[in-house]
Structure formats: structure tokens, C-alpha cells
N, C-alpha and C positions, 0 to 999 in steps of 0.2 A: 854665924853670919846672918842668920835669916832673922836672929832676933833682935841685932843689932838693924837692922833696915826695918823692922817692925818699930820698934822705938822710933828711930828717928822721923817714920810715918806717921805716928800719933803726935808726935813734939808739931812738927807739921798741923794737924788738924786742931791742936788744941791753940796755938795761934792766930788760927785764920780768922777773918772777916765772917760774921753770920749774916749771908745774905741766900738766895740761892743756888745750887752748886752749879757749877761747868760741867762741862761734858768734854772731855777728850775720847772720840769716836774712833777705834785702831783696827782698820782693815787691812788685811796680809791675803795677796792672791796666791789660792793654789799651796798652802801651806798644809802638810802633815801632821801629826803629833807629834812633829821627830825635834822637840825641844829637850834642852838637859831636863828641864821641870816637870814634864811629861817622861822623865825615863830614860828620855837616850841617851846614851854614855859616849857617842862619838861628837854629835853636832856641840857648837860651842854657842848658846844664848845666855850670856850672864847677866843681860840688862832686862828680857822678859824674864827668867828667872827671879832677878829683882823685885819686879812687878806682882809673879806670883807669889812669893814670901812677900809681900804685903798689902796682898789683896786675897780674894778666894778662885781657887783655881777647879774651873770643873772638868774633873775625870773621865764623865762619861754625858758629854754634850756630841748631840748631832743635828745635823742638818737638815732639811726638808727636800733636797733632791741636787745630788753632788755633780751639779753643773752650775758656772757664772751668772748668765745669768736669773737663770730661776729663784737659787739661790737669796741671791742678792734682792731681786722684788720680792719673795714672803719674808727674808730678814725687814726691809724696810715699809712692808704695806702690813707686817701681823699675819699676815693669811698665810694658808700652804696653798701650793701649786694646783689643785685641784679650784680652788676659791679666785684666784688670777686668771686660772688658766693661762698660765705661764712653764710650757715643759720644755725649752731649747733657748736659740741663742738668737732667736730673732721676731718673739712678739714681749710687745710692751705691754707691763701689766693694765695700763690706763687701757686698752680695749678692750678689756672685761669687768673692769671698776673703774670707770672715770671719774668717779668720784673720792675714791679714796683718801685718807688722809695719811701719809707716811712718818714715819718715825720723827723724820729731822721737821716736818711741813708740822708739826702737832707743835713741836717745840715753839717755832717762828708764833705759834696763833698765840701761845702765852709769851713772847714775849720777851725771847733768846734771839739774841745774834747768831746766826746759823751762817757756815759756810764749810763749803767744801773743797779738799785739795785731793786734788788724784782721784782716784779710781776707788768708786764705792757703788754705782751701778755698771753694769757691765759695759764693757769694753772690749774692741776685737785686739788683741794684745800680740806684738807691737805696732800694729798697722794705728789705733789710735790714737795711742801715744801724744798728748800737746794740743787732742781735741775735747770735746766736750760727750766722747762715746756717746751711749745709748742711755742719756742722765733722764732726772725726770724735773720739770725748771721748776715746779713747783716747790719743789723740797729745800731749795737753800735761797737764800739774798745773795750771795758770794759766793764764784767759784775763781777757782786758780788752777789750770792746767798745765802745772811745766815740762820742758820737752828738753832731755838734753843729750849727752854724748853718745848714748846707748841708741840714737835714733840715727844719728852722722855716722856710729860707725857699726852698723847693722852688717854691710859688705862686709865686714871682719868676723859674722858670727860663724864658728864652725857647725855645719848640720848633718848629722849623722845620717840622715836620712835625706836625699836630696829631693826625691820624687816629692817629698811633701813642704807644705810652706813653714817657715819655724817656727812659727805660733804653735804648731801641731807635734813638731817632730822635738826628739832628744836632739837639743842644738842649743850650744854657748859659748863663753868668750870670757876669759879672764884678758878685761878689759885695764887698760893703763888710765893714768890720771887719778882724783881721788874721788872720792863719796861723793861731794858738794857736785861734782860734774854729772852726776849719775841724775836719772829723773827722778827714782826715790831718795837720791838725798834730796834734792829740791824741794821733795813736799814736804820732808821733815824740817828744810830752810823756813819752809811757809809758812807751816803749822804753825810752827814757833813762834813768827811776827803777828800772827794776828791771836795766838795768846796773850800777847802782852799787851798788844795794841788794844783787846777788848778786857783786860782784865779788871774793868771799874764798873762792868755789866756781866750780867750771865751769858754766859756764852757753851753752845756748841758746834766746837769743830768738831773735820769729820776726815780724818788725814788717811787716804787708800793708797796704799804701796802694790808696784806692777808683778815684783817678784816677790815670790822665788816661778812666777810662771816663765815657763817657756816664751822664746830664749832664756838659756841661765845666764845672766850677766851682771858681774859683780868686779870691782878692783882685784886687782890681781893680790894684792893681799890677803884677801880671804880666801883664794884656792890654798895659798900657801899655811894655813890653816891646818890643811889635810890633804897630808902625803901619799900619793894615789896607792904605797904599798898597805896603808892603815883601812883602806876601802874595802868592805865587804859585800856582797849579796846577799839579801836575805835567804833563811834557809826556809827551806818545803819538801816534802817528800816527793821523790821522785812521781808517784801515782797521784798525786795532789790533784790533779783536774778532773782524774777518772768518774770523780763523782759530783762533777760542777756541770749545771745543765749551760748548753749552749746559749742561752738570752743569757747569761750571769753576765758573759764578757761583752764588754765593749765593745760595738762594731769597730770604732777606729784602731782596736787594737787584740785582732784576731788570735793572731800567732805568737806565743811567749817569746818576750823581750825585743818582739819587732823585727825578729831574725838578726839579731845583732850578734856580735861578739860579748864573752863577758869582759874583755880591758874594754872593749869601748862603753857599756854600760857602765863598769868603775867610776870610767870617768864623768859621764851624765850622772852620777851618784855624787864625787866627789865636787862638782858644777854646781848642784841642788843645796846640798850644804855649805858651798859659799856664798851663797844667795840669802840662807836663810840666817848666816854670821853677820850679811850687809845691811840686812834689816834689821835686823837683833841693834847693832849699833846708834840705826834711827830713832826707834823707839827708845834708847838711853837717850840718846841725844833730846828726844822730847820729854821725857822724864825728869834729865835734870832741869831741864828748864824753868817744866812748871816747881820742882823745890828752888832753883835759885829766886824766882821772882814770887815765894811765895802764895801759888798756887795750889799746893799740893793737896793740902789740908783741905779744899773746899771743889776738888775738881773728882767727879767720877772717869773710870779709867775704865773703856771697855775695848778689849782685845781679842779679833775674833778672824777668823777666818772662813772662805764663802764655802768649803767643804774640807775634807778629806783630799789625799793623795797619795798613788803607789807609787812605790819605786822598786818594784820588782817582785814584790810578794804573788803568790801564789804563782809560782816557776813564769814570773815574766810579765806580769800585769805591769802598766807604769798610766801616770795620771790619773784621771776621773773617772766619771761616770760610773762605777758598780755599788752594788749594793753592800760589800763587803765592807768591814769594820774597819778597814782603812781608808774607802773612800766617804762612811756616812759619818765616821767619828771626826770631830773637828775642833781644834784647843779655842777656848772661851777661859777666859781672867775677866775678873769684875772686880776690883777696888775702889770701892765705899767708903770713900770719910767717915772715920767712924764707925762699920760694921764690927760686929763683934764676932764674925769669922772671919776677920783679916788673919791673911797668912795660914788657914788652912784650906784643903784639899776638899770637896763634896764626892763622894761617890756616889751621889741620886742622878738618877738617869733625866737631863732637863734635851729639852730643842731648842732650835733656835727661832722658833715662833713666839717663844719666851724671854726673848730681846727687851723688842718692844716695849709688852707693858711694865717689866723691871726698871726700864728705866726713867717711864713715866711716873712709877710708885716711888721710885727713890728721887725724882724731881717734885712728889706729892705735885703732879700736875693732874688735870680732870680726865677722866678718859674720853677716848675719842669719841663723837658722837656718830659719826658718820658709818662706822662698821664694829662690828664687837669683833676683836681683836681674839686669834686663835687659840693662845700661848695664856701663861699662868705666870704671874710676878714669881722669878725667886727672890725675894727677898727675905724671907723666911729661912732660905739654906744662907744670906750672907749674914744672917745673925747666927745659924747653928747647920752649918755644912754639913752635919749627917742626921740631921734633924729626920721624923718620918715623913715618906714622900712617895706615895702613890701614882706612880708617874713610868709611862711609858714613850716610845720617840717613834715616829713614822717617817721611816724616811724613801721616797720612789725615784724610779727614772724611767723616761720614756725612749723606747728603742725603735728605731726606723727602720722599715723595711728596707732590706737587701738578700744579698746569694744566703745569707744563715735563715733569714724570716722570712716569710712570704708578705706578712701584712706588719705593721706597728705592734709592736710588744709591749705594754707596761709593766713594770715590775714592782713593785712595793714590799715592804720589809718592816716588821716591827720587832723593835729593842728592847729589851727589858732589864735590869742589873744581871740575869744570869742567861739569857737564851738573846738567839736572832733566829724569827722566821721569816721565808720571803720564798712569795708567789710571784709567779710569771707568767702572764696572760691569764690569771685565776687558778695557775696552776697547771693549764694546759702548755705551756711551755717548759715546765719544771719548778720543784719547791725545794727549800733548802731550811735544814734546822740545826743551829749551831750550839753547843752546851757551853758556855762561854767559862762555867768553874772549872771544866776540865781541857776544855780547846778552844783557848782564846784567840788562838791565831787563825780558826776555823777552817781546820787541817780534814775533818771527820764531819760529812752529811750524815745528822739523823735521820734523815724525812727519804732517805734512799730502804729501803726496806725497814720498815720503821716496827721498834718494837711496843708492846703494849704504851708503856710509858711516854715514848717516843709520839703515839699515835695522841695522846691525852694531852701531852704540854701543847700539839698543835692543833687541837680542838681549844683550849683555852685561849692560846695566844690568838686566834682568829674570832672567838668574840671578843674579846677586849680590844681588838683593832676596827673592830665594826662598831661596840660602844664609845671609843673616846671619838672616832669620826664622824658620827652622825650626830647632825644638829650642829656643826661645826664647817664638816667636810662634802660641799653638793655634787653629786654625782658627776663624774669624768666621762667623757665622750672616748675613751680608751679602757676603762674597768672600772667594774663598781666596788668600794673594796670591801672585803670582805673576811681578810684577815681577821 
């Protein structure tokens, strides 16, 4: 099957118009790697999967700091969070670069129809919902913010957690009526119309889908999907925290599983992956589109996500914010007309600081003048996905004081294809070193009495965290780093 949708990908590209190419921009909030193409054997994406058989799917992509939106400003300004000074959910990056030039605003200067639908800078989710969030106006000509059923019938969402608001808590709704009524189907209505509408100029859109964030809410079709007996927990060793320093966790999410039951988690589980079946559908639904109006052949396809997300790993964690390889690792698809790694896999360890200039490289647009850009074109891995790649990923989070901290904690973490280490307060809060060949799930701190070797890979891993950031990365008003 994957080679048959590879042909039919090239047949596509060797048709097209040579002008230059589109941009179909594909933000998913809050999504995991819990896709079939990514390995999961329960959730059902047959239409990303699609995408990744015929395009190049990277394995081991993370993020620069697994919160909305932080996230989301160094995706679209090039910089890491240190460079924005951007670590939570309520400064704009434009107060520390006002000058900047962003991803989509670089495109507009050469000469692309830029617009955006939904949610691609942050957003307080569902409270925004049908406004214009915390966008930045410079970045698009056109925006489109649709608002629909999921916002009328909010009073219908169940919240597991009452004390808290549902933006926050395990809380959803196997919702009635069909896609088209949902607000992510809307944006994938959207997207759609002004593909074609703009299809005689270059164009990028920039289509941001609200789920799979909390609330989980999707037609009730898709819970039906997954029969709540087929719903599992992840496994973890009963001792699993014993050796996790307290800054690792979350403040909003202290106590494993939020002191819930495990059927009520099942079903915040079995929620999450109907959410991510209701987006899965959109993203076909955009897909086919650009093949029926013969697009396909000449549009770049970037699919990406603002971080990481747990859903119970390590005996109870669920959402954001940690440093752990379920919150920093985040699914990235790139399909390239025409790459000669379409349809396979990269295991080089890329960031998402490396957005940006990738797709300014494969638009052969100029680079931006106004900032030098953090990240490294892959375009190198979409000609040869295991190509050699000297490349590591930094990804932080900043932790606010409460009853666990006394003062703001930072935490940072650097990935490499075999290890993650991650400091907290410089260490003074606790470090953490995970062998990723033998404990992927990172079950087992090395850095907890650490043996000779143990002691050496973390002298290594902390100069090369201090070489790739400096001259890049300007000192934090929370830690200097020093990994």
C-alpha cells in the first residue's frame, strides 16, 4: 500500500505546473506520537499515515519547550525560547523581538498569498475558540476563524475534574452531528476553498486544528472507534517515580493520574484517540483535495505538532509540560515534491527550530535578514533520511514557583539519537540521564548515583549543550545553560 500511494505521489508531481511550490502548513494541538505511522497499534490515522508513506517522516523530532504557546513563537519566529523570551502562556514574542520576521511574514515579503485558518499561535482553548487568540497580524493577509458546535455545546462536555476549567482538566464529549459542524472540520472546509481559490499563484496556507486538546471532542463516531474494553494504561514500574526529581513533574499535575480512577482515565484515553481519528480525517479530507485539483505535485505538506503529550506514562502523568520524551518528542511529516526521501523514515535527531529555514530552502527563498535563524535546513535528510547528521535537540521548560518550589525552576534537557540528559535549576533541583538503546521509556535514572561511564556521557552531553547554544542561545534570566 505505501508503494502504491508513493507512485501515485510522483505521477502527481511529474504533472504539475513548474512554478513555485505551495505550502500546505498542518498544525494538530496537543498531539502525541500516538499515530499508526509512529507505531501505535491501537489509534487509527490512515490518512496521516498516508502522508507519511509519501513523504519523510521524522522519528526523533522535538520541540524547543512543550508548551502552546512558546512552542508555537520559536516554531514560527526560528528562535528558541531563550532568544523570544517566550516561557508560558502569556508573553508575546514581539516584546523581545519586535522586529522579527516569522515563518509565514518571510513568505508574504517574496510574494506568497499567506493565510491562516485556526489555530497556529496560541490560543486559550476553548475559551478562544472563533477569535483571533494571541495571533501575530503581521504574519498573514488572511485569516479565517471558525467557531462551531463544539462552542454551543460546551455545557454538554463531561469534566472529570470539576474544580478545574476544561481547558485544563481530563474532560469530553462524544459530541452528535457530523465533522463539517465541528470547528476543525471548518478549518479543513476553509483550507480547502482558498486552495483552490488561490491555486494560479503560490500560495501558503496555514490550517491549525484545536484538537486532540482538551476538551476531547469529536463526533461520536469516532469514540465508536474504540471500545472502552480495548483501552489500556500504559505500563511503568510500580517504583518508576522513585527516582524522578520533583521539578520533573508538572505543577498542574502533581499527583499520578490526577487521583482519578483507572475506568475514568480509560476513558479520557479512549476521548484522546477519538480526537485524534477526527483530525486524521481532516487532514485526508485536505489531501485529497489538493490530488483532486491537482495540487499535489507542486504543494509542500508540513505536519507538525506544538509538542508532545502524556496520557498516563510514567504511573499518571497526562498533558504537557515535562521534559520527558513523551512530552519533548513531537510527529513532524515533510512531503516534498519530488524529494528523494519520500516515503521513508529519518532517525536523525532534528528540532523544530529547523522548520523555518527547511522551508524557506525548499521554497529557494532568500534568508531572512532581520535575524539569523536558530535551526538547520533538513533538507539534506529529505533527499537521504539516514544521511550523516550531527545533530542534537534542546528542549526546556520553565516551572513557577509553588508549595514544591520555592522560587521559578528551569529545566532543560538535551537529546541525542542514544541518551536524554536534563538539569533542573543547573542541577540544583535534580538531573536526570536516560540510555535511550536500553530504556526508551525512560524507566531507569542514570545520573541517580551514577557510574563511571554514567558520569562521562554526562560531562559530554553538557559541553555539547553549551556548544550548540552559544552564539545562538543569549543568556536566560532563569539559568544559563550549561548542559
Amino acid at each position: 500500500m505505501h508503494m502504491i500511494t508513493r507512485l501515485l505521489f510522483l505521477a502527481c508531481t511529474l504533472t504539475s505546473a513548474a512554478k513555485q511550490p505551495n505550502v500546505l502548513f498542518i498544525a494538530v494541538d496537543d498531539l502525541a506520537a500516538s499515530l499508526g505511522c509512529y507505531g501505535n497499534l491501537v489509534v487509527k490515522t490512515p490518512h496521516i499515515d498516508r502522508l507519511a508513506a509519501q513523504g519523510v517522516r521524522f522519528d526523533r523530532a522535538y520541540n524547543q519547550l512543550p508548551l502552546c504557546n512558546p512552542s508555537r513563537a520559536s516554531i514560527m519566529t526560528g528562535l528558541r525560547p531563550d532568544q523570544i523570551k517566550v516561557y508560558d502562556l502569556d508573553e508575546h514574542f514581539r516584546t523581545a523581538v519586535p522586529d522579527a520576521i516569522t515563518l509565514s511574514q518571510h513568505f508574504i515579503q517574496n510574494g506568497y498569498d499567506v493565510s491562516r485558518v485556526g489555530k497556529i499561535y496560541h490560543y486559550n482553548v476553548p475559551a478562544s475558540i472563533g477569535t483571533d487568540g494571541f495571533d501575530d497580524k503581521p504574519s498573514w493577509q488572511r485569516v479565517i476563524n471558525p467557531i462551531g458546535r463544539d462552542k454551543t455545546d460546551e455545557h454538554l462536555v463531561f469534566n472529570a475534574e470539576p474544580h478545574r476549567k476544561i481547558s485544563g482538566a481530563l474532560s469530553w464529549l462524544a459530541a452528535d452531528g457530523n465533522d463539517e459542524e465541528q470547528t476543525d472540520g471548518m478549518i479543513a472546509t476553509e483550507a480547502i476553498k482558498l486552495m483552490i481559490e488561490k491555486r494560479d499563484e503560490p500560495f501558503f496556507v496555514a490550517a491549525g486544528f484545536f484538537r486532540p486538546h482538551t476538551p476531547f471532542v469529536a463526533p461520536k463516531k469516532y469514540f465508536e472507534l474504540y471500545p472502552l474494553d480495548t483501552i489500556r494504561l500504559p505500563y511503568a514500574p510500580k517504583d518508576d517515580r522513585d527516582d524522578i526529581p520533583t521539578a520533573a513533574f508538572a505543577h498542574n499535575n502533581p499527583v499520578p493520574h490526577y487521583n482519578l480512577d483507572k475506568l475514568t482515565c480509560r476513558k479520557a484515553l479512549q476521548a484522546y484517540y477519538a480526537c485524534v481519528s477526527f483530525i486524521d480525517t481532516q487532514v485526508g479530507r485536505m489531501l485529497d483535495a489538493l490530488e483532486k485539483n491537482g495540487l499535489a505535485g507542486n504543494t509542500i505538506v508540513v505536519f507538525w505538532s506544538d509538542h508532545g503529550y502524556h496520557l498516563g506514562e510514567h504511573n499518571g502523568i497526562w498533558q504537557k509540560r515535562t521534559l520527558f520524551e513523551q512530552g519533548a518528542r513531537t510527529p513532524l511529516i515533510i512531503r516534498s515534491p519530488g524529494a528523494k526521501g519520500n516515503g521513508l523514515a529519518s532517525p536523525r535527531v532534528v528540532e523544530f527550530v529547523d522548520i523555518y529555514p527547511t522551508l524557506v530552502d525548499l521554497a529557494k527563498l532568500p534568508q531572512p535578514k532581520a535575524q539569523e535563524l536558530a535551526g538547520q535546513s533538513l533538507t539534506p535528510l529529505l533527499t537521504n533520511p539516514i544521511a550523516r547528521w550531527d545533530s542534537s535537540a534542546i528542549t526546556q521548560i520553565l516551572r513557577p514557583a509553588d508549595k514544591r518550589l520555592k522560587t521559578p525552576v528551569m529545566g532543560r534537557s538535551i537529546k541525542t539519537e542514544r541518551w536524554r540528559y536534563s538539569e533542573w535549576n543547573e542541577g540544583k533541583e535534580g538531573v536526570e540521564l536516560y540510555d535511550h538503546a536500553a530504556d526508551p521509556m525512560e524507566f531507569n535514572n542514570l545520573a541517580i548515583n551514577p557510574d563511571a561511564e554514567a558520569k562521562a556521557i554526562i560531562s559530554k552531553l553538557r559541553k555539547q549543550f553549551q556548544s550548540k547554544a552559544s552564539g545562538k542561545v543569549p543568556s536566560s534570566p532563569f539559568n544559563q545553560p550549561r548542559l
